[in-house]
Phi, psi and omega in degrees: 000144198262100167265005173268334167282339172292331194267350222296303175317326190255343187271004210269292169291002159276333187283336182282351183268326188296305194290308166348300208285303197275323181244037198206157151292002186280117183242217174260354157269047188215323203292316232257338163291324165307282156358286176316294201305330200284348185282327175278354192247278201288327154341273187317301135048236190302307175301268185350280159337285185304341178266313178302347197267008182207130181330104150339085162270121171271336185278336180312260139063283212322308181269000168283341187245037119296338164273337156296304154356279200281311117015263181279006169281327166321305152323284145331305178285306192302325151324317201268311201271013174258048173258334182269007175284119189290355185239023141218006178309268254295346174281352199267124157291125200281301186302325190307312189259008163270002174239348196242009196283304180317291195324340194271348198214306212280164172211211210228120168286335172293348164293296182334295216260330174301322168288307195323299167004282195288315152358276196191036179019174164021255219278357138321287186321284159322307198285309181296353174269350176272349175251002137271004173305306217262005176262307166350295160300329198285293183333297200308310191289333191270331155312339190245005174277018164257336185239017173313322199279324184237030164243189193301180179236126209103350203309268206327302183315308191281335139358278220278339192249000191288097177329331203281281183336308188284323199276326174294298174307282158012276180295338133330285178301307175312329164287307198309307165315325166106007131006112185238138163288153201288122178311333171322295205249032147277340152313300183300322174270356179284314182297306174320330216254296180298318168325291189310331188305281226315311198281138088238320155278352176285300185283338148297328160299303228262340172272014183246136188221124206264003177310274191243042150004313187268348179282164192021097240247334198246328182292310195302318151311320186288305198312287206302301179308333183264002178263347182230016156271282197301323215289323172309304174326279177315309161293338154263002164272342157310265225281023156298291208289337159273358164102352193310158152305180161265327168303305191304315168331277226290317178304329170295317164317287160316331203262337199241040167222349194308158155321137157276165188316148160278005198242002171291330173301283181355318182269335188287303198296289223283314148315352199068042192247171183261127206253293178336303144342299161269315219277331158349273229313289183346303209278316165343306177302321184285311176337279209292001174272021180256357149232025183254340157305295176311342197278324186283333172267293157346269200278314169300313207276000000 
């Protein structure tokens, strides 16, 4: 399978949202109202929609999304440690890197489920959506525990309010009930649902930003390598060792090369962090899943 012409269709649309932004009237003050609704409205959706349409086997389950787990903790840590690495703390600004260490583990869910689709359609779809129910949160607190000392108050409350996190439990408890969306109004979230992949990718094209890109020259090689090396590495020796299927591979697989989120500057601007800066690492991030993807489904898989 050619996956770089498979993938082709969704980077296809982030270039187009990015030339929209920058050579249209369309800028970022049209971007950034999309950029809401699909995280609150159409997001949310499509994730609810993608859990509820087909039964849970949790014990199937169980060990795919421990390796997604075990997957990002991995991660995680190699972020946090690299100020104690002796042949690289000492090149490192410490704020620099408390605010850009989530680049190295977190990814851009509108990417995920929009490939997971093209991937292994409907049962794809579900498995990225269950791992990211169960990563989100996990992701999110290890983002803000570095910059926890100059950040908001409240952080937990809006967790526990985080739309991705309530549309995962929600659609989660509703299969588990055996809950079916009503055939009246299923025509209506399937549309809602496709909206979302195309503006999702888009406004993430329209959210990549080329300022400062060139600071601190060696964290920015380190983040960007575990988000888009090692963390593939680490998903195929998970799913050796548990044992996956070939969907669940390919999905873990996929799920652990993606871009990171578009939304780490936003909190690092929002922390008192230099947020120019992670929207760099992002836009870097995103450039490079269009060959850290082939690599993990082609060559790893």
């Amino acid at each position: 399978m050619n996956y770089a012409q498979l993938l082709f269709p969704d980077f296809s649309l982030i270039l187009c949202g990015y030339l929209l932004c920058r050579f249209s009237p369309l800028d970022r003050s049209v971007w950034q109202p999309v950029e809401s609704l699909v995280y609150y409205l159409l997001f949310p959706v499509l994730l609810f929609q993608s859990i509820v349409k087909s039964p849970i086997d949790v014990g199937a389950t169980s060990s795919f999304m421990a390796a997604g787990v075990l997957m990002g903790l991995v991660g995680i840590a190699l972020a946090y440690s690299l100020p104690r690495l002796p042949w690289l703390g000492p090149h490192l600004e410490r704020r620099d890197h408390a605010a850009s260490a989530q680049v190295g583990f977190r990814f851009n869910s509108f990417i995920g489920l929009a490939i997971a689709e093209r991937l292994a359609g409907g049962p794809g779809l579900l498995l990225m959506a269950v791992l990211i129910g169960v990563c989100v949160p996990l992701f999110n607190m290890a983002a803000v525990w570095p910059m926890a000392r100059h950040g908001e108050r409240g952080f937990l409350r809006e967790l526990v309010r985080n739309p991705l996190i309530v549309a995962t439990a929600s659609g989660l408890v509703a299969n588990l009930l055996g809950f079916q969306i009503p055939a009246w109004i299923e025509p209506t979230v399937s549309r809602i649902s496709a909206a979302s992949l195309a503006l999702g990718l888009m406004a993430a094209g329209a959210g990549m930003q080329f300022g400062l890109m060139a600071r601190s020259k060696v964290l920015s090689a380190a983040v960007l390598s575990i988000r888009h090396l090692v963390q593939p590495l680490v998903a195929a020796l998970m799913a050796w060792l548990w044992q996956l299927d070939a969907t669940q591979t390919t999905i873990l697989l996929a799920f652990s090369a993606l871009p990171t989120a578009s939304t780490c500057y936003v909190l690092a601007a929002r922390m008192g962090y230099n947020g120019p800066y992670v929207a760099g690492l992002v836009t870097l991030s995103t450039l490079l899943g269009v060959l850290s993807l082939p690599f993990a489904l082609a060559v790893l898989r």
